[in-house]
PDB file with one MODEL, atoms N, CA, C and O in Angstrom:
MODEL        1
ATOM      1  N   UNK A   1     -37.044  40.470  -1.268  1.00  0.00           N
ATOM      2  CA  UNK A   1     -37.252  39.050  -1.062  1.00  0.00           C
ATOM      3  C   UNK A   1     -38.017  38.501  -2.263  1.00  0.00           C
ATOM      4  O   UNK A   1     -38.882  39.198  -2.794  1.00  0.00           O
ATOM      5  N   UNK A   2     -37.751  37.368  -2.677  1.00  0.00           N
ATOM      6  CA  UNK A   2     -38.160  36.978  -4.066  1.00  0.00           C
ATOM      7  C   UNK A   2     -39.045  35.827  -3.550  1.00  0.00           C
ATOM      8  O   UNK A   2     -38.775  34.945  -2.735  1.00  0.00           O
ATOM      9  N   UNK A   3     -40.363  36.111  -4.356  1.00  0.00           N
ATOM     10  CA  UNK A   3     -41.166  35.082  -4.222  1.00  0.00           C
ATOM     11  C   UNK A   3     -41.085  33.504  -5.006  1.00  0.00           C
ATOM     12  O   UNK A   3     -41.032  33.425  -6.234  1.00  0.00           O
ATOM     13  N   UNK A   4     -41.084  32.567  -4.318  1.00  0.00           N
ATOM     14  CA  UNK A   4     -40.320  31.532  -5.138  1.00  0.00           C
ATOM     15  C   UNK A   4     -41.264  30.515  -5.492  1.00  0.00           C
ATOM     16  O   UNK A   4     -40.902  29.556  -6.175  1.00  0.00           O
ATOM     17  N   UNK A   5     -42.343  30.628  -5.122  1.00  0.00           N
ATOM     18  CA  UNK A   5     -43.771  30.158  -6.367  1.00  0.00           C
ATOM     19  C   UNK A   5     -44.006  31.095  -7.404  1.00  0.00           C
ATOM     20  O   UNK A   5     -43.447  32.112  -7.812  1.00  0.00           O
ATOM     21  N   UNK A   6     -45.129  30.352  -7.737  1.00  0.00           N
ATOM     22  CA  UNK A   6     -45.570  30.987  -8.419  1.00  0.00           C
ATOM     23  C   UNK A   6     -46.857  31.680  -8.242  1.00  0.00           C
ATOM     24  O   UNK A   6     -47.472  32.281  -9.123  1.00  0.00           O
ATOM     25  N   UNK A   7     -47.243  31.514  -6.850  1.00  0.00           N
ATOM     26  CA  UNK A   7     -48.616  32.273  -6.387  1.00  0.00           C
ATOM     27  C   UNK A   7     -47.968  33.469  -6.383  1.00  0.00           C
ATOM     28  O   UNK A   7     -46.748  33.634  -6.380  1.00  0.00           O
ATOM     29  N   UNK A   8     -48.992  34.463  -6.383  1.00  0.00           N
ATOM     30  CA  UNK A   8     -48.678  35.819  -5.556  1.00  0.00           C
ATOM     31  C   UNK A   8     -48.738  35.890  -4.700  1.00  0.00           C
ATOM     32  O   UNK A   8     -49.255  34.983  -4.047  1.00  0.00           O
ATOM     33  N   UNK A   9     -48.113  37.332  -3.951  1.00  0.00           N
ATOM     34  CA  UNK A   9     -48.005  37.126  -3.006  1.00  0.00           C
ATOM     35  C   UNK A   9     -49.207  37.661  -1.867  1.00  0.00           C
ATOM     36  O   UNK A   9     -49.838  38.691  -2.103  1.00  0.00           O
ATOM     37  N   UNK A  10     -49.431  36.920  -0.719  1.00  0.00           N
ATOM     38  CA  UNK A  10     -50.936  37.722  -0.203  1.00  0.00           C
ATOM     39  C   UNK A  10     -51.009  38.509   0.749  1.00  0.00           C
ATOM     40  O   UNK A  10     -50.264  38.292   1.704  1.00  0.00           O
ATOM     41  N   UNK A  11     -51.681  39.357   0.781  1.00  0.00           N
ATOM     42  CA  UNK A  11     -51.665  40.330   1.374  1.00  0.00           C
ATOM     43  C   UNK A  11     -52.523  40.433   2.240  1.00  0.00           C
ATOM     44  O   UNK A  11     -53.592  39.867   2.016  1.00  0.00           O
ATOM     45  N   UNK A  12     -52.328  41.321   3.751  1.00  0.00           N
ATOM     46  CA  UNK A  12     -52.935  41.256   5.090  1.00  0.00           C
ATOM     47  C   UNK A  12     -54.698  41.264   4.859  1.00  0.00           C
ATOM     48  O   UNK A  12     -55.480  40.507   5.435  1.00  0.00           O
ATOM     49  N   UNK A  13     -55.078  42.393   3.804  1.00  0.00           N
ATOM     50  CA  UNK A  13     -56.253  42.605   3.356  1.00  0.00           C
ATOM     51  C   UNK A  13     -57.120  41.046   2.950  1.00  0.00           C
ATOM     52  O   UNK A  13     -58.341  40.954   3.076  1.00  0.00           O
ATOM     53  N   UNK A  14     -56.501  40.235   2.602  1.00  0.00           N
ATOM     54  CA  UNK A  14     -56.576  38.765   1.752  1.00  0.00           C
ATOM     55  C   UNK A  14     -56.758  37.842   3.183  1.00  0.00           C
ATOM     56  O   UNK A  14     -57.781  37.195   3.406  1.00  0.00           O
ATOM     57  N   UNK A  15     -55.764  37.887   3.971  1.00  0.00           N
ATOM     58  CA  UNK A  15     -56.144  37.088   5.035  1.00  0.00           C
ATOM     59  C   UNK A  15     -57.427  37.887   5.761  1.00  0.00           C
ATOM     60  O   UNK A  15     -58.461  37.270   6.016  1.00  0.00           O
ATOM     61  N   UNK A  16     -57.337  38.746   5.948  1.00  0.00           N
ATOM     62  CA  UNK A  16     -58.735  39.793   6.732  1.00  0.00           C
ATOM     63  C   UNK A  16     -60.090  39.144   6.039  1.00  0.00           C
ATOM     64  O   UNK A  16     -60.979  38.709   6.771  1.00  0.00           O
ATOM     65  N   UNK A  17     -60.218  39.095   4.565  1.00  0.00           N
ATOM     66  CA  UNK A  17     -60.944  38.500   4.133  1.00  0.00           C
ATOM     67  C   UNK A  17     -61.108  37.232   4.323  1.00  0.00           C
ATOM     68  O   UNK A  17     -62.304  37.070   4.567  1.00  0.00           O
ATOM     69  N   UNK A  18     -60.286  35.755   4.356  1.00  0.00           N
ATOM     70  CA  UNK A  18     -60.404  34.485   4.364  1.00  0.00           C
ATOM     71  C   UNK A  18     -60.653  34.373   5.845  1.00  0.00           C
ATOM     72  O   UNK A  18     -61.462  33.453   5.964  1.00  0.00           O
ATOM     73  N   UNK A  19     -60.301  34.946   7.247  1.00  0.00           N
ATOM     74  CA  UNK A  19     -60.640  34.845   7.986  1.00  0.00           C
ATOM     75  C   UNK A  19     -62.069  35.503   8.650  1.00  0.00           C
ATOM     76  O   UNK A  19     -62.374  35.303   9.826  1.00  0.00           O
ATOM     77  N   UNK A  20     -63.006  36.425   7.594  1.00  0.00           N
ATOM     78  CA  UNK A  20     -63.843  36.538   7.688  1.00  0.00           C
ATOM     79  C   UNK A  20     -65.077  35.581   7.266  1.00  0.00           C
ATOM     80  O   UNK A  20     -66.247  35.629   7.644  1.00  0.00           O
ATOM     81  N   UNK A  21     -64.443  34.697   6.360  1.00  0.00           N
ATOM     82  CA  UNK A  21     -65.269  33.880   5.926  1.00  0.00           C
ATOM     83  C   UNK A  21     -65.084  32.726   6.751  1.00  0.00           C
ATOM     84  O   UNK A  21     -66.166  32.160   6.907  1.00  0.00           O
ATOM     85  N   UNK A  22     -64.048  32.097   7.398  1.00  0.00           N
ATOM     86  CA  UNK A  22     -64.188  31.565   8.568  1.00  0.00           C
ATOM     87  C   UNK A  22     -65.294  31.647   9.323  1.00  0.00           C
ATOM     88  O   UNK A  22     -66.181  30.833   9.581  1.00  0.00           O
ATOM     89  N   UNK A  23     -65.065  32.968   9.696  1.00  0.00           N
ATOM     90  CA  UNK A  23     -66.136  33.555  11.138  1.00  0.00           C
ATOM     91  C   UNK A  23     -67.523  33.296  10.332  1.00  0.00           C
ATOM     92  O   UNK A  23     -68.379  32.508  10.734  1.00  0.00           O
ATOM     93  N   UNK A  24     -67.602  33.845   9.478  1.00  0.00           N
ATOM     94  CA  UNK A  24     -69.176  33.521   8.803  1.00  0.00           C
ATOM     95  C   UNK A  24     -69.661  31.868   8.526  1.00  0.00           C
ATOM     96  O   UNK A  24     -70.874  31.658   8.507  1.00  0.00           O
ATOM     97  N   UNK A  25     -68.873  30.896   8.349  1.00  0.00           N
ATOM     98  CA  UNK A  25     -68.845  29.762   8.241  1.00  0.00           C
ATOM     99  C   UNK A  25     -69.257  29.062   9.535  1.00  0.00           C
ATOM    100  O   UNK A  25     -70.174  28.252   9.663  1.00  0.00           O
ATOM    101  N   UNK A  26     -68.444  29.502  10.445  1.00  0.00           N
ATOM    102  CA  UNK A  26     -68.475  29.007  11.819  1.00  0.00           C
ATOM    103  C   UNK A  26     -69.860  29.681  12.458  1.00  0.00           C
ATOM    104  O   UNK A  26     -70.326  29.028  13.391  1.00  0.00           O
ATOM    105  N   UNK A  27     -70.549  30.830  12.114  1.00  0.00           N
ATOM    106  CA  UNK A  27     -71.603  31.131  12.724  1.00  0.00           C
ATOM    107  C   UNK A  27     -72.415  30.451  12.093  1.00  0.00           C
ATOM    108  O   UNK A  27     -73.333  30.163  12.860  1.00  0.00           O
ATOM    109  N   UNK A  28     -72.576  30.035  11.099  1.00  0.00           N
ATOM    110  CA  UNK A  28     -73.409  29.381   9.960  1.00  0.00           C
ATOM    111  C   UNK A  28     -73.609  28.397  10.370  1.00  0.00           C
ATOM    112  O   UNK A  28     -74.692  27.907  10.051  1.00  0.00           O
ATOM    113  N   UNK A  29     -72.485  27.401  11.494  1.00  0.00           N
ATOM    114  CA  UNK A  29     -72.766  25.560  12.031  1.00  0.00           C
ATOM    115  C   UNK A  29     -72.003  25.249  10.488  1.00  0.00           C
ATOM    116  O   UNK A  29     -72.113  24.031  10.352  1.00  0.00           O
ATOM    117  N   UNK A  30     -71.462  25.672   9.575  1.00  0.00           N
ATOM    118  CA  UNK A  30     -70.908  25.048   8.460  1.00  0.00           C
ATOM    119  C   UNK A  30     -69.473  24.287   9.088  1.00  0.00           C
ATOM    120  O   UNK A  30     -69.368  23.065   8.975  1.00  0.00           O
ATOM    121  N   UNK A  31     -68.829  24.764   9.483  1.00  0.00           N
ATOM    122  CA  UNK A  31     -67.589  24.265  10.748  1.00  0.00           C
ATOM    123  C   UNK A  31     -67.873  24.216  11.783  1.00  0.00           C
ATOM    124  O   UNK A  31     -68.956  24.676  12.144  1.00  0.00           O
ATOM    125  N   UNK A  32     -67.030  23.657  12.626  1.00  0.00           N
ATOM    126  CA  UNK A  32     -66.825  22.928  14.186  1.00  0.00           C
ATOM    127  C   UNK A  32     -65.974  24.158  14.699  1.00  0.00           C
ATOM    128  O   UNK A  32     -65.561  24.995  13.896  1.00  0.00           O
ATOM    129  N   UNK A  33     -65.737  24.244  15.963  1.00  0.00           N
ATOM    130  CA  UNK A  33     -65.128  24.676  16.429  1.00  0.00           C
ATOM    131  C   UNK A  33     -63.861  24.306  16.406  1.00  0.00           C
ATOM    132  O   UNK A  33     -62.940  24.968  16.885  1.00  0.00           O
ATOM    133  N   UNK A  34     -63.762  23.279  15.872  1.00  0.00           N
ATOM    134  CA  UNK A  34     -62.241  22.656  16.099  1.00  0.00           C
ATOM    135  C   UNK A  34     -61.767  23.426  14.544  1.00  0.00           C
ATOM    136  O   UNK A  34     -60.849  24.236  14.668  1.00  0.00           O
ATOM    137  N   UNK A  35     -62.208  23.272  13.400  1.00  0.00           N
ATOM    138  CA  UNK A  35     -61.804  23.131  12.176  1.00  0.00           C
ATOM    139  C   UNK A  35     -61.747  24.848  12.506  1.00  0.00           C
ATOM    140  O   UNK A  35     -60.708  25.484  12.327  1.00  0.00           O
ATOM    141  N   UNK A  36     -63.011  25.478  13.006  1.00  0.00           N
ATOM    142  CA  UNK A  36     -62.590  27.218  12.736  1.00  0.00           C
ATOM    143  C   UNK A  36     -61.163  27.424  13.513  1.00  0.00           C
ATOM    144  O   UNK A  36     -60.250  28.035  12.957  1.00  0.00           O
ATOM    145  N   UNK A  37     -61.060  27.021  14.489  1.00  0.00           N
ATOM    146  CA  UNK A  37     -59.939  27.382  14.964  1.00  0.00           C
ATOM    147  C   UNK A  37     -58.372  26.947  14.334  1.00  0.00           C
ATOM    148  O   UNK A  37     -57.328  27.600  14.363  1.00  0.00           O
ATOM    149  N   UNK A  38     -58.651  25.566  13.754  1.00  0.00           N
ATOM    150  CA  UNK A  38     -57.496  25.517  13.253  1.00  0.00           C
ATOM    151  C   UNK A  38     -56.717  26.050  11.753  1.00  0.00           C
ATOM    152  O   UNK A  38     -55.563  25.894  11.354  1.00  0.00           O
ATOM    153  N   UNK A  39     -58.200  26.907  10.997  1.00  0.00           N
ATOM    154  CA  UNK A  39     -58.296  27.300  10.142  1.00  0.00           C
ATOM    155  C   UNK A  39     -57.683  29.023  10.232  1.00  0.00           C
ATOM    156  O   UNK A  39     -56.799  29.419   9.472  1.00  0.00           O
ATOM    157  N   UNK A  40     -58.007  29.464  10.758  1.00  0.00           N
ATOM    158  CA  UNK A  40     -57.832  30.664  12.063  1.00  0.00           C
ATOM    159  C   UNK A  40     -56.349  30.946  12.631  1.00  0.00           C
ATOM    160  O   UNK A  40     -55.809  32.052  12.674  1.00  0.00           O
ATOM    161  N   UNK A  41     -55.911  29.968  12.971  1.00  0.00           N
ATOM    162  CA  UNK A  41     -54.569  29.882  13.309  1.00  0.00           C
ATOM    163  C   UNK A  41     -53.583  29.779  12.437  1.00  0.00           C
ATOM    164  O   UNK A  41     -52.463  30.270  12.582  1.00  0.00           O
ATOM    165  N   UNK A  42     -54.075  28.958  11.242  1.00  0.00           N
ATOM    166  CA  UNK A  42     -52.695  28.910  10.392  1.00  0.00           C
ATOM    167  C   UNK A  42     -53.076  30.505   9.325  1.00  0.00           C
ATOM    168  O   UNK A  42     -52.198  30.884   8.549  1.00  0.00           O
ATOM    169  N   UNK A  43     -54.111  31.114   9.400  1.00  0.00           N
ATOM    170  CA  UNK A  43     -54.062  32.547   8.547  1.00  0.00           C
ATOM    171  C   UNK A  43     -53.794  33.710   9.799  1.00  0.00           C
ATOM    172  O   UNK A  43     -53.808  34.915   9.548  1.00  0.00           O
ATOM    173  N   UNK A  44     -53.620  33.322  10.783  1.00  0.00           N
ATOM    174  CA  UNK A  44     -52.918  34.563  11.747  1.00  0.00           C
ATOM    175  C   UNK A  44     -51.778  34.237  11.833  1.00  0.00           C
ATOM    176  O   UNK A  44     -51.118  35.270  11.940  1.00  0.00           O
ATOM    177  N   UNK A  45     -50.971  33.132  11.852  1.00  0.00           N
ATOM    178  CA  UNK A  45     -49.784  32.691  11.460  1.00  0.00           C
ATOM    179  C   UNK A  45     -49.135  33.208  10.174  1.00  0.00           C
ATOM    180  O   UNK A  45     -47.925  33.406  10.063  1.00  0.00           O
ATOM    181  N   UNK A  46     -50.300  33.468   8.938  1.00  0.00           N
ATOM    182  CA  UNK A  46     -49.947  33.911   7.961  1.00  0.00           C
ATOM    183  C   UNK A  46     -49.051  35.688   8.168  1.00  0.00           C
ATOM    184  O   UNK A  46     -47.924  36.183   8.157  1.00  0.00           O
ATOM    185  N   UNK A  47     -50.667  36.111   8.359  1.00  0.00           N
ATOM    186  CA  UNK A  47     -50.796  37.201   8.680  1.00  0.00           C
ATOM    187  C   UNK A  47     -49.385  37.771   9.857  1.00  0.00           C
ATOM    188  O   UNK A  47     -48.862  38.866   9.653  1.00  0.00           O
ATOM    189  N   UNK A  48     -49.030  37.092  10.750  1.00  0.00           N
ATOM    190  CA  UNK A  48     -47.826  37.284  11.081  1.00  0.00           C
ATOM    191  C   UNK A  48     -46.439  37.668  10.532  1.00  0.00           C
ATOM    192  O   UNK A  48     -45.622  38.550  10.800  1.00  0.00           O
ATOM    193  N   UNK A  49     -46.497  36.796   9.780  1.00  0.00           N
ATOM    194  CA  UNK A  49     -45.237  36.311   8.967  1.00  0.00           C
ATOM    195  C   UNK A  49     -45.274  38.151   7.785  1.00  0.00           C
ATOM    196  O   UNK A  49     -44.372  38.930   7.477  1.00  0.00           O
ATOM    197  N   UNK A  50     -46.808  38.134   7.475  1.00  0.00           N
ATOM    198  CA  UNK A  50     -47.016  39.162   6.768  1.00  0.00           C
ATOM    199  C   UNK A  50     -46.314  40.761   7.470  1.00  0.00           C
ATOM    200  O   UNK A  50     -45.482  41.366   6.795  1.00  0.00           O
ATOM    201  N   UNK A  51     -46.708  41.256   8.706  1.00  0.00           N
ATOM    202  CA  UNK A  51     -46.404  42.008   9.335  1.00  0.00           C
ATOM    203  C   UNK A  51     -45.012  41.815   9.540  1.00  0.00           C
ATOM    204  O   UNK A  51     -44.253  42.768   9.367  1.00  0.00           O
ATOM    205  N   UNK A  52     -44.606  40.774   9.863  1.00  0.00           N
ATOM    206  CA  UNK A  52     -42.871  40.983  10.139  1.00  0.00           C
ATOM    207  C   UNK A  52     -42.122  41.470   9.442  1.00  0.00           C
ATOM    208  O   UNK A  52     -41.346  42.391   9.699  1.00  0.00           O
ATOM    209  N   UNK A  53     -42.360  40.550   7.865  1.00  0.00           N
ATOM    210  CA  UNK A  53     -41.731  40.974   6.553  1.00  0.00           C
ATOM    211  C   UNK A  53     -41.673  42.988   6.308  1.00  0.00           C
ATOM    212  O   UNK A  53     -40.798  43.853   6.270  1.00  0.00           O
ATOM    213  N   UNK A  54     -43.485  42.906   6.176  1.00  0.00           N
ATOM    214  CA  UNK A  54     -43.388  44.729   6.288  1.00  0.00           C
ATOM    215  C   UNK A  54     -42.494  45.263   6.875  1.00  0.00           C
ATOM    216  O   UNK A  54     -41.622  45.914   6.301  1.00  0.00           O
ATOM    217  N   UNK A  55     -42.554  45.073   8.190  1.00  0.00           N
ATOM    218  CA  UNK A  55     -41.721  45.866   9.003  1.00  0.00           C
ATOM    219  C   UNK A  55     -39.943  45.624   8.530  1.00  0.00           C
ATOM    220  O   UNK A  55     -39.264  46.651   8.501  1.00  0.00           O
ATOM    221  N   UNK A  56     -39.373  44.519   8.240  1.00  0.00           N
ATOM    222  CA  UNK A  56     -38.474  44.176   7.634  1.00  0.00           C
ATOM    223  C   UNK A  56     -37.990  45.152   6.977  1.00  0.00           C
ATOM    224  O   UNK A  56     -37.002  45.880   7.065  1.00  0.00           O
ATOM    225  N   UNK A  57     -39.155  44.997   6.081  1.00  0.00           N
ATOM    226  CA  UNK A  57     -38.574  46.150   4.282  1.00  0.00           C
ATOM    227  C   UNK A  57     -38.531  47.704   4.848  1.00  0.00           C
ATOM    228  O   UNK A  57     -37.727  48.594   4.569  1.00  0.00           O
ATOM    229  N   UNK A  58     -39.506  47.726   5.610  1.00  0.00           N
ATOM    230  CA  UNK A  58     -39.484  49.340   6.171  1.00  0.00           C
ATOM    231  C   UNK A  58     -37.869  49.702   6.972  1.00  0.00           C
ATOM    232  O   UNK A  58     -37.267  50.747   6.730  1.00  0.00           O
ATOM    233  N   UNK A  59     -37.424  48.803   7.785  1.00  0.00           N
ATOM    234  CA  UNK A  59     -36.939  49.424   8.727  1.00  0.00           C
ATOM    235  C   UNK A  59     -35.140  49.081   7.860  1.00  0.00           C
ATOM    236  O   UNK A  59     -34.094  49.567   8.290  1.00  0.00           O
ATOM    237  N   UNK A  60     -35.237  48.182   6.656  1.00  0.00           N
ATOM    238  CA  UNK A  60     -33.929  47.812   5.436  1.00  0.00           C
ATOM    239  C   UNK A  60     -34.204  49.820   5.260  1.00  0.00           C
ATOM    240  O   UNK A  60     -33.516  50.772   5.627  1.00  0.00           O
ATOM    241  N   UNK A  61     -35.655  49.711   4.465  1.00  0.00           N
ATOM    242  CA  UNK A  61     -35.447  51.179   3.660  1.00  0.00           C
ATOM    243  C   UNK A  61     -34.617  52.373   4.389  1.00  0.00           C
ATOM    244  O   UNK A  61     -33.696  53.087   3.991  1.00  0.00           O
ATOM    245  N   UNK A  62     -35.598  52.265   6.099  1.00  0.00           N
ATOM    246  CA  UNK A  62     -34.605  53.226   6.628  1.00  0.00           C
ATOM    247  C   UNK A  62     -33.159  53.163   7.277  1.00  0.00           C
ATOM    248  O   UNK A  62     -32.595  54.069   7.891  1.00  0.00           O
ATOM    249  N   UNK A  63     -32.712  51.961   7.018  1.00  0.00           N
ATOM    250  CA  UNK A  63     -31.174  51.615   7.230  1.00  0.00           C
ATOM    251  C   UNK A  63     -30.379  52.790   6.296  1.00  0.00           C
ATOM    252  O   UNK A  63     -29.681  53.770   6.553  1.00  0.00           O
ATOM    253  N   UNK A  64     -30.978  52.007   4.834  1.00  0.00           N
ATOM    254  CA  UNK A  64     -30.400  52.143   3.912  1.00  0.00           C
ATOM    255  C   UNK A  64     -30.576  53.681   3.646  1.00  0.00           C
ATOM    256  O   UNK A  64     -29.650  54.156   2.990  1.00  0.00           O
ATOM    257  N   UNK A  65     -31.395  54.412   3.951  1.00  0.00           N
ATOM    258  CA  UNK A  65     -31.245  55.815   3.692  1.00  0.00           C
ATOM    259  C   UNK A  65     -30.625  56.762   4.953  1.00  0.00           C
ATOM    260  O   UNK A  65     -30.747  57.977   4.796  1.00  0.00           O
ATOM    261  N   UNK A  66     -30.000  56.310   6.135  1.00  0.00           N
ATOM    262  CA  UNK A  66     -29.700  56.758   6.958  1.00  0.00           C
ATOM    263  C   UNK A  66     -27.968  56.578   6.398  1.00  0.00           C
ATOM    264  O   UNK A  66     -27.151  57.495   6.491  1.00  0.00           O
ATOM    265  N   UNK A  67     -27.629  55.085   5.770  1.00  0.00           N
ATOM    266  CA  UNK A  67     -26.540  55.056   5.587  1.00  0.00           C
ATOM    267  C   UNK A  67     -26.158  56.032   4.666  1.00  0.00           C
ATOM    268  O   UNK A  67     -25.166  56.750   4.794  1.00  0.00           O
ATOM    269  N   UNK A  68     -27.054  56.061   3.610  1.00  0.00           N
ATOM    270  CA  UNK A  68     -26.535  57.500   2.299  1.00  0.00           C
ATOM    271  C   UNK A  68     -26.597  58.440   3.003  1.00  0.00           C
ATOM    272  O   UNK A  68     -25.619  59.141   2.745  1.00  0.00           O
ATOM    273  N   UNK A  69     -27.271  58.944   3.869  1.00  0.00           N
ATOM    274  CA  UNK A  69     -27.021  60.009   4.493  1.00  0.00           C
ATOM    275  C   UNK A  69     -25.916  60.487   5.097  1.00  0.00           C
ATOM    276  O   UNK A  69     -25.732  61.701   5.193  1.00  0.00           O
ATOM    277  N   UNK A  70     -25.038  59.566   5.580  1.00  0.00           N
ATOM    278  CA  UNK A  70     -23.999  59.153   6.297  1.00  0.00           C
ATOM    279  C   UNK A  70     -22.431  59.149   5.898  1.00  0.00           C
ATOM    280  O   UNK A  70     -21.425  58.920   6.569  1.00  0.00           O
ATOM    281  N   UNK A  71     -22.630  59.512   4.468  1.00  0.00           N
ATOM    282  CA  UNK A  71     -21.687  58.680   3.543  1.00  0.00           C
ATOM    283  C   UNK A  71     -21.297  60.207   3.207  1.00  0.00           C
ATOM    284  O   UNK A  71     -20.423  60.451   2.375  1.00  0.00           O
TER     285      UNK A  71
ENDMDL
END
């Protein structure tokens, strides 16, 4: 899958981090409850999207080597 920005691409470790700083923000009174949560939601949303893809490429790889096997 080709990344079609020009960001890189981020990784589960990256959201683990930005949503830690959430939580530290939000204990801090620096955010509302409203803003942590909605902040929260769109990086587990991320983080979703992240896990699916993985599993994606994993389960292409083992398509694709079951088919050579096959052949």
């Amino acid at each position: 899958m080709s990344n079609m920005s020009n960001r890189p691409d981020i990784k589960a470790s990256d959201v683990k981090r930005l949503l830690l700083r959430i939580y530290r923000r939000y204990q801090g009174g620096e955010i509302s409850d409203g803003k942590a949560y909605r902040e929260a939601f769109v990086l587990n949303s991320v983080l979703k999207a992240i896990e699916i893809s993985d599993l994606e490429e994993r389960l292409q790889e083992i398509e694709n080597t079951l088919r050579r096997a096959n052949e």
